[in-house]
C-alpha positions in Angstrom: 145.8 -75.2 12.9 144.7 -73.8 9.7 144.5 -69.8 9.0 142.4 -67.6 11.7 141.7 -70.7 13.7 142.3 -69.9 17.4 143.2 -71.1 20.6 142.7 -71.0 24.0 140.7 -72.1 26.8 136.6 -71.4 27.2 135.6 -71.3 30.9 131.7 -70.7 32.1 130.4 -70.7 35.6 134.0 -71.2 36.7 134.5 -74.7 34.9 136.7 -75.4 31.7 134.9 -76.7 28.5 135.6 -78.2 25.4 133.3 -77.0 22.5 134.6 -78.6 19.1 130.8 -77.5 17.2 127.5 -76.1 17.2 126.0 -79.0 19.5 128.7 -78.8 21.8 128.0 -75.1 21.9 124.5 -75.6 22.7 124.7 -78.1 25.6 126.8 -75.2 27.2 124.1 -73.0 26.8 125.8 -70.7 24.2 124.0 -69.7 21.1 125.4 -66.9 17.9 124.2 -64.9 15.6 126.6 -65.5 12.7 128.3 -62.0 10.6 126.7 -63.1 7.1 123.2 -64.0 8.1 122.4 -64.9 4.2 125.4 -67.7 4.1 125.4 -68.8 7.9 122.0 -68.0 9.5 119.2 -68.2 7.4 117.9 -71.2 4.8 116.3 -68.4 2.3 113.9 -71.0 0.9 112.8 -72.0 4.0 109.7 -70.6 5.8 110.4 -68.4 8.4 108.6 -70.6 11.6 111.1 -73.3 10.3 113.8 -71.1 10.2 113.2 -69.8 13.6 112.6 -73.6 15.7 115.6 -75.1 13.3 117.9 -75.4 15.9 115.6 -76.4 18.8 113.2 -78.8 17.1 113.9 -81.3 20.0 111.8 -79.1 21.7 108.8 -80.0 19.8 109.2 -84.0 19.3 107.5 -86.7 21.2 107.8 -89.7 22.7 108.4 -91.5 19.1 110.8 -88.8 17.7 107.4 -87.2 15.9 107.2 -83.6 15.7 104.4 -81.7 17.7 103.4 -79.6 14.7 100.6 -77.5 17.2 103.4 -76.9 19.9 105.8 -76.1 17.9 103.5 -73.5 15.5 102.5 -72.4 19.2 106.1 -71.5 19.6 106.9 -69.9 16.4 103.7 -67.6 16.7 105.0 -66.4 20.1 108.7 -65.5 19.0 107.3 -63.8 16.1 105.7 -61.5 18.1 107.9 -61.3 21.1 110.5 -59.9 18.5 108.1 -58.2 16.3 109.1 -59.8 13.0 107.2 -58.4 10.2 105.9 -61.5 8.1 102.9 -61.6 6.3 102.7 -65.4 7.3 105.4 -67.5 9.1 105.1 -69.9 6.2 106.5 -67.6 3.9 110.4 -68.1 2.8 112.8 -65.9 4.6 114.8 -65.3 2.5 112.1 -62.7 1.3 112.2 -60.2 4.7 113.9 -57.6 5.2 117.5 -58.1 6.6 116.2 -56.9 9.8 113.5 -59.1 10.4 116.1 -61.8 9.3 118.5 -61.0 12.2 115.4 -60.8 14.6 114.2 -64.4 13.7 118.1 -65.5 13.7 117.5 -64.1 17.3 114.2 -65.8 18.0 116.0 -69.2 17.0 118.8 -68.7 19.4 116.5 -67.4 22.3 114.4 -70.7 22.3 117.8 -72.8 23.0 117.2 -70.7 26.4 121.2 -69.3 26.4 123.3 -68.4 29.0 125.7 -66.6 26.7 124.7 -65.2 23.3 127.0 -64.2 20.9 126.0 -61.6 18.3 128.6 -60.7 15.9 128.4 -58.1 13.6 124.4 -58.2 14.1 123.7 -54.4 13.7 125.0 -54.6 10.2 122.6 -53.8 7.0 119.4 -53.5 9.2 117.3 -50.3 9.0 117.3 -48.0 12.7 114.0 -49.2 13.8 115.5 -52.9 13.6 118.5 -51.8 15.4 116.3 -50.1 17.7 114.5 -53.2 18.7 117.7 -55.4 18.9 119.0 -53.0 21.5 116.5 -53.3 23.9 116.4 -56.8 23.0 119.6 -56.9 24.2 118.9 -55.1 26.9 116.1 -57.5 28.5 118.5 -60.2 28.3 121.1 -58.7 30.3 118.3 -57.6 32.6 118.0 -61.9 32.9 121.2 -62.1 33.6 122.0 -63.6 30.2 125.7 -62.8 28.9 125.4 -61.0 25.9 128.9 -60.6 23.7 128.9 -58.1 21.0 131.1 -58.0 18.2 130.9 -54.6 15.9 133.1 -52.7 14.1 130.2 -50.0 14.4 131.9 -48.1 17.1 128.9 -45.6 18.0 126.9 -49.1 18.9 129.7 -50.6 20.6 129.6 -47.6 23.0 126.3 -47.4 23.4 125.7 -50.7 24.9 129.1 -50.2 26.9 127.8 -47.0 28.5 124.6 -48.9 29.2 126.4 -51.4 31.2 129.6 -49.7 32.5 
C-alpha cells in the first residue's frame, strides 16, 4: 500500500464492490469531480464539447464503433446550457474559461454518465460566487433525483450550507 492509499470496503444499494479505476467506477454509476481540475479534469487544449462527452463518448458511437458527430454535438449544446457555461463556442479550448465554467463542464461530463453517486471534492474552490451559486442548486436538483451527492471541502461555511439544506 503506498502513502495515502486507503482501505476498506465500498457498498451501494446494499451490495459490496470492487472498483480498482475510473471504468470500474463508472459501471457502478459513480462519477468525481477531481480537487485540481487543471491537472485531473480538464485537457486545456481540448475544445470544451470534447471535454464535456470525453468520458461518455460510447454514448455517441454506432453500430461500427463510428462516432455520431450530430448526436453527440446535440448533447454538448444541451449540457452547455443546462449548466450555463459561458463559451463563446464549444469548439473553443477550455483551458481558456474561467475556472468556473471549467468545474461546470467537469460537471456536465460526469452528469451525462447518468450517476448514482457523484463525488465533488474540493469543487467550490477558485470559482467566482455566481459559479458557486449555480453549483449549489445544481447540487441541489440532484439530490431532489435522488442522486447521492458527496462533498468534500475544507470551506466550512459551504459544508454547512448544504448540510443545513439536507439535515
Amino acid at each position: 500500500m503506498w502513502p495515502g492509499q486507503w482501505e476498506g470496503k465500498i457498498y451501494i444499494d446494499g451490495k459490496q464492490v470492487d472498483i480498482r479505476n475510473c471504468q470500474q467506477a463508472i459501471a457502478q454509476g459513480i462519477a468525481m469531480v477531481p480537487e485540481d481540475r487543471k491537472r485531473d479534469g480538464i485537457v486545456p487544449v481540448m475544445a470544451v464539447g470534447k471535454n464535456i462527452t470525453l468520458a461518455a463518448l460510447n454514448k455517441f458511437t454506432g453500430g461500427i464503433s463510428q462516432l455520431d458527430d450530430a448526436e453527440e454535438q446535440k448533447c454538448i449544446l444541451e449540457s452547455i446550457q443546462q449548466l450555463k457555461v459561458k463559451t463563446s463556442s464549444p469548439d473553443l479550448a477550455i483551458g481558456r474559461l474561467s475556472g468556473g465554467n471549467q468545474q461546470k463542464a467537469i460537471l456536465a461530463r460526469c452528469l451525462l454518465l447518468n450517476p448514482r453517486i457523484l463525488i465533488l471534492d474540493e469543487t467550490y474552490r477558485g470559482i467566482d460566487i455566481g459559479a458557486k451559486y449555480e453549483i449549489y442548486k445544481l447540487i441541489n436538483q440532484l439530490v431532489q433525483q435522488g442522486i447521492a451527492v458527496i462533498v468534500i471541502s475544507s470551506e466550512l461555511p459551504e459544508v454547512l450550507a448544504l448540510a443545513i439544506v439536507y439535515w
